[in-house]
N, C-alpha and C positions, 0 to 999 in steps of 0.2 A: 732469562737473566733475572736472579733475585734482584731486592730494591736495595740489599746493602750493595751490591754489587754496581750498582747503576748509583748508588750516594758515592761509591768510592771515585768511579769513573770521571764524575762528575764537579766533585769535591775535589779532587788534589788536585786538578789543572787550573783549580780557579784561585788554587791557594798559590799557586804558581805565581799565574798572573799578578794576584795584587801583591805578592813580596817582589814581583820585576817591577812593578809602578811605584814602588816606595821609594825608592829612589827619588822619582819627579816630589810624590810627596812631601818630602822631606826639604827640598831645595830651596823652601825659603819660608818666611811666615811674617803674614802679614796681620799687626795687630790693627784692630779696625776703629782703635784709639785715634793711633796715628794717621788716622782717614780723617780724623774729624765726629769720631763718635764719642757721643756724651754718655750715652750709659745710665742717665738720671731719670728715668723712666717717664718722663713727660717729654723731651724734644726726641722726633723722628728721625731715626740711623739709617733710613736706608740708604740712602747716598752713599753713604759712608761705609755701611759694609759691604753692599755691590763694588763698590770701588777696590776696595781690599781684596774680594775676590775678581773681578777683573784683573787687578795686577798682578796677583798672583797668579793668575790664568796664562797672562800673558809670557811670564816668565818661564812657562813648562808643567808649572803647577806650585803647590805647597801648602801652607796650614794657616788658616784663617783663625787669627784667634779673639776670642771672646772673652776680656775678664771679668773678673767680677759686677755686677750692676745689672741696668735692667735697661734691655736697650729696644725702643719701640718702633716698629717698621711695617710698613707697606712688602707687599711681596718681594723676594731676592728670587737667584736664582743662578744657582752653580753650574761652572763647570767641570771638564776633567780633570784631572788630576788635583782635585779642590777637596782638602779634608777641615769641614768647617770645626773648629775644636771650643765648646764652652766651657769656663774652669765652673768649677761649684762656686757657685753662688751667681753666676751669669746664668740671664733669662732672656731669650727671644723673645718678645711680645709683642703678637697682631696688634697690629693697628685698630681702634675704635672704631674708627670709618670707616664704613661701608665704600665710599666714592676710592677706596685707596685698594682697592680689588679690581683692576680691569677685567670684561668680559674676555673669555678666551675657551675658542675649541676647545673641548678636553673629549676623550672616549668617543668620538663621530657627534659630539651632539656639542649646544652652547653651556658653556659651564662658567667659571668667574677664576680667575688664576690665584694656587694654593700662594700659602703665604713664604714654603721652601719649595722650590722645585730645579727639577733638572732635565735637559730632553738631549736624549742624542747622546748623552756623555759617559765616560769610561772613566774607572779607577777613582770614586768618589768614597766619601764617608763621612758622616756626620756621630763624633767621640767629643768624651767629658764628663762630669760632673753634673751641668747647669740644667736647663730646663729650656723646653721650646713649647710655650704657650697661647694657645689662638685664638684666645681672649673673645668666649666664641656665645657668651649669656647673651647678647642683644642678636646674636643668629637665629638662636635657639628659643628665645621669644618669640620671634618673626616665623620661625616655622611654624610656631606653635595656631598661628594665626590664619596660615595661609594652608589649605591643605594639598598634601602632594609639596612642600616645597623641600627642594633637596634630590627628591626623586631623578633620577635623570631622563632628560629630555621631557619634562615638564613645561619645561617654561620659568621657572621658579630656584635657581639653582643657587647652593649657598659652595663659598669655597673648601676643598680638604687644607688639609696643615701642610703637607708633605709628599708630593710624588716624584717619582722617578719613571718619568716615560721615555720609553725606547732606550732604557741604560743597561749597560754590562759592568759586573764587578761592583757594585753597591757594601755598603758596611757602615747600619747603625748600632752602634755601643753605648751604655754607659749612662746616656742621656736620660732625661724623666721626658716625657710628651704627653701634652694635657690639653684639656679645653676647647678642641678643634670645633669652628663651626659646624663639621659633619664627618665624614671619613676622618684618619689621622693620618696616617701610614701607609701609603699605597704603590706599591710596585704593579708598573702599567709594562706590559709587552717586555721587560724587561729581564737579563739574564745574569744569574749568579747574586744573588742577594742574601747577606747575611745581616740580622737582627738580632741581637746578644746581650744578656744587661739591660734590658730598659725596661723601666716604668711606664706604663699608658692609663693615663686616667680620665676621667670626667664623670661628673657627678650624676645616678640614676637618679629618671631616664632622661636625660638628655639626648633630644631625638638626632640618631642615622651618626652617632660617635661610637660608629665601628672604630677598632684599635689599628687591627695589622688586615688590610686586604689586596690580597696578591691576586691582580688582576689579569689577566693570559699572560701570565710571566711565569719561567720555566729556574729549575735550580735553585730554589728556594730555603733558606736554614734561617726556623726563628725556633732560639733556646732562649733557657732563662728569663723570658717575660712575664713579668706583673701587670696583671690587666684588671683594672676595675671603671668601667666605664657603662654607657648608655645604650648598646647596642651589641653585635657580634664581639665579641672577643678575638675573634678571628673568622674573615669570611671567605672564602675559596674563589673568583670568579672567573669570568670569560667571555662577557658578552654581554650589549644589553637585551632588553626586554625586546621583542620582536625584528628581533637582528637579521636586515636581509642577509649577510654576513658576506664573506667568510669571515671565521672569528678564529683564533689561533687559544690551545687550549693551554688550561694549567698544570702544568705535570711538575716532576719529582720537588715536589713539597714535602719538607721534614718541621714537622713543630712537638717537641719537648722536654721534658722538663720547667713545666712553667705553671704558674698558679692564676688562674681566673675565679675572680671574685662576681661582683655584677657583669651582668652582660648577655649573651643570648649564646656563649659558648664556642664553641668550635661547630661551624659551618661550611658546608661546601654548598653551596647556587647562595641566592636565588637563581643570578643571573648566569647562566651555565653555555648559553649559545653558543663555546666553541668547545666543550666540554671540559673534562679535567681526568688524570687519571696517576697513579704512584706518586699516593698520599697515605705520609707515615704521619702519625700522632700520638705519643707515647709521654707517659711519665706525667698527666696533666694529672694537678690538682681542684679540683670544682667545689666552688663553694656558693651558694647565693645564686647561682647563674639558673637563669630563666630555662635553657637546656644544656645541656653536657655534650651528644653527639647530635650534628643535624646537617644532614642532606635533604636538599631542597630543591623543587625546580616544577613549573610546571607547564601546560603543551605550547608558551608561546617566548617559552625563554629555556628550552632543555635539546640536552644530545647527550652523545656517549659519557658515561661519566664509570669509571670502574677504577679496579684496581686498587682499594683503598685499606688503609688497618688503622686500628684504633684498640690502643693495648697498654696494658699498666695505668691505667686511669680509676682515679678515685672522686666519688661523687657524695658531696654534705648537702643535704635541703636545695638540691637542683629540682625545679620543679617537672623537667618532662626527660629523663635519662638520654630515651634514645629513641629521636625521631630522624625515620626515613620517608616522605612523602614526595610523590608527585603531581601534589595537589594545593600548593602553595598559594595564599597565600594560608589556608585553612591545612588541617593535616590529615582531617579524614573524607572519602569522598561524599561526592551528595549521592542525593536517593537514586538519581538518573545515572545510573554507570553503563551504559550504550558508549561501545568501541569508537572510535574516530581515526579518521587516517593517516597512518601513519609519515609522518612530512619529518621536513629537515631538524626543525625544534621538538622534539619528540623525546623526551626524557627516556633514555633508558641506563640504568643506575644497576650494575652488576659487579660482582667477586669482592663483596664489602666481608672484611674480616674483624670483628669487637672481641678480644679478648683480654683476661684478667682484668676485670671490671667489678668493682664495687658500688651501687647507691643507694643509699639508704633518706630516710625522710623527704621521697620523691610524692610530690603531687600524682604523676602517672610513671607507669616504669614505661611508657609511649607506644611509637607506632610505625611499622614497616610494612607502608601500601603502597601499590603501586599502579600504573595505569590498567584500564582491560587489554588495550591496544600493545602496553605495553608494562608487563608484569616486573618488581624486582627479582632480579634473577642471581642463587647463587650468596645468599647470607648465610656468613658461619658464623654461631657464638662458640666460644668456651669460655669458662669458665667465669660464667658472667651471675653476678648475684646482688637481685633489684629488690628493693620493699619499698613498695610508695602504697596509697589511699585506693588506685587501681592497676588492673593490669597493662599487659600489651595487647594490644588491638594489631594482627596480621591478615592482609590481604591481598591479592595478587600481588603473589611474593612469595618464593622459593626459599624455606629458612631452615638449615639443620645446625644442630648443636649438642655442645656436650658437656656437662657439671654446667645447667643452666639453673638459675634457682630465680621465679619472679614470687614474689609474696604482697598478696595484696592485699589488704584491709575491707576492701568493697568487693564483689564479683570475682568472677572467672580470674586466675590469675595471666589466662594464654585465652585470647580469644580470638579466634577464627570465623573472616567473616570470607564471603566470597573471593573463589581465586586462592585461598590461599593452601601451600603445599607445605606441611610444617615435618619436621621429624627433630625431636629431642628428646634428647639422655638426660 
């Protein structure tokens, strides 16, 4: 079954569903004025807009609305049929305080609770004008300080903006999202998620202010976003870092039409532990970003990871085009490349398809290596055309191609290091 075939499948029953829940949506709206919110950016709302969504909750559902002002809050947290709506010129903004973050499970490990979130719940959406900002400089300081903080299962954990764990039928629009202490955007285990219209910002580099990371969550659609931030642009995942697991993987993800500025690009791993596979990425614009495509993973955070395309993308002074490694955190191997055995987190990264590809003013045009144990198996270019300072570096790794053009300023334009099976046109 092709992947349009499997977006269609996939796609109209879900567009079903949230026009049957519109309905509930609609059923009332609670302004969170009339809760008792100030809006004057210095007294804390959260009372006040929990409240609003609670009653509305209780009701069946309905629309939470936000007007204009600046309303400062400690963590909320929706339920279903809850469409939180900010007009333009209303801002969510994280609380200053640290002590206004309770600790909380998050992903198997201890983490601190984002400042929107949702668990459990159906037919949700966060639409409007306003902004949800997670007033995130004094986190970001604090990482700065502490190494590994943020990491998961550290020890050291700062809060995301926004998750959605274990939710069905998701829908963020419209909104700007900015300044998150660390992650922004995160769909956890979660089914049918659409991200459309939005702005994600934070200032380079502002450390682990990935934008959109869909985390073993399945039916995935982010169009039209603006991303200029600290970190991934978008990161793929499934797992953490030495996951007894089982870990449930990330599949039929569609991202494009969208423009990435700063940021580390469009990513699938690090953390890959339950894999990921029918990943479309099309239409992206790169500019500034640290890389353009990047699959990542290596022996104690990888699995099956396949099925992927990456097509109609245009690349301005991205510095590494297109990297494929399974050597993360580094991209090419070390001197000691001796086999290892093959076990459950075992990266194997196959049927990667990059075509109509543009990038120019590339520090390297990058790198598709891959284990001894476990080679990338199965890259096709066409019509792919790089100029950066170097070339590609290929090594265990299976790669043919056709109208491929690498021009490189330094060396070899195609270099071939051990393992590697290349054929291009």
């Amino acid at each position: 079954m092709n992947l349009w075939k499997r977006r269609l499948i996939f796609e109209v029953p879900a567009v079903l569903l949230f026009i049957a829940g519109a309905g509930a949506l609609q059923a009332k709206t609670c302004d969170v004025r009339a809760f008792g919110a100030k809006g004057d950016g210095a007294t804390k709302d959260t009372a006040a807009i929990q409240s609003a969504i609670d009653a509305c909750a209780k009701k069946g559902g309905g629309t939470v609305h936000l007007t204009a002002g600046t309303y400062v809050s400690a963590p909320i947290v929706l339920k279903s049929n809850i469409t939180l709506q900010l007009d333009k010129g209303a801002t969510l903004l994280g609380s200053p305080n640290h002590d206004d973050y309770p600790p909380k499970t998050e992903f198997h490990v201890p983490d601190i609770q984002p400042l929107v979130g949702a668990e459990n719940a159906e037919n949700i959406a966060i639409t409007g004008e306003g902004t949800i900002d997670g007033n995130g400089q004094s986190w970001w300081d604090e990482a700065r300080r502490i190494r590994d903080h943020g990491v998961l299962g550290t020890g050291h954990p700062r809060p995301k903006l926004m998750i959605f764990d274990h939710c069905k039928h998701v829908r963020v629009e419209g909104i700007t999202v900015q300044n998150s202490p660390m992650w922004q955007l995160v769909p956890y285990y979660s089914d049918d998620v659409t991200i459309r219209n939005v702005r994600i910002l934070a200032p380079y580099p502002s450390p682990n202010t990935d934008a959109i990371d869909p985390f073993s969550s399945s039916n995935v659609l982010i169009e039209h976003v603006y991303s200029d931030v600290g970190d991934d642009n978008v990161a793929i995942k499934s797992g953490p870092i030495n996951s007894p697991g089982p870990d449930s993987p990330s599949t039929n993800i569609t991202i494009r039409d969208c423009t990435f500025m700063h940021g580390h690009g469009v990513s699938v791993g690090s953390e890959l532990s339950g894999g990921a596979a029918n990943i479309l990425a099309e239409r992206i614009h790169f500019e500034g970003t640290d890389n353009g495509i990047r699959v990542k993973a290596n022996r104690d955070r990888g699995h099956d990871v396949g099925h992927l395309v990456f097509r109609d993308l245009e690349m301005k002074d991205v510095a590494n085009a297109i990297i494929i490694s399974e050597y993360y955190p580094k991209v090419l191997p070390p001197a000691d490349t001796t086999p290892q055995p093959v076990g459950r987190l075992t990266p194997h990264f196959h049927d990667i398809t990059i075509e109509n590809v543009t990038a120019t003013g590339s520090a390297t045009a990058g790198a598709i290596v891959g284990l001894p144990e476990s080679p990338v198996d199965n890259v096709v270019l066409r019509n792919v055309k790089i100029s950066a300072k170097t070339g590609l570096t290929i090594g265990y790794a299976n790669v043919t191609g056709m109208n491929v053009s690498v021009q490189a300023e330094q060396g070899e334009p195609i270099m071939k290091e051990a393992g590697a099976q290349v054929e291009l046109k």
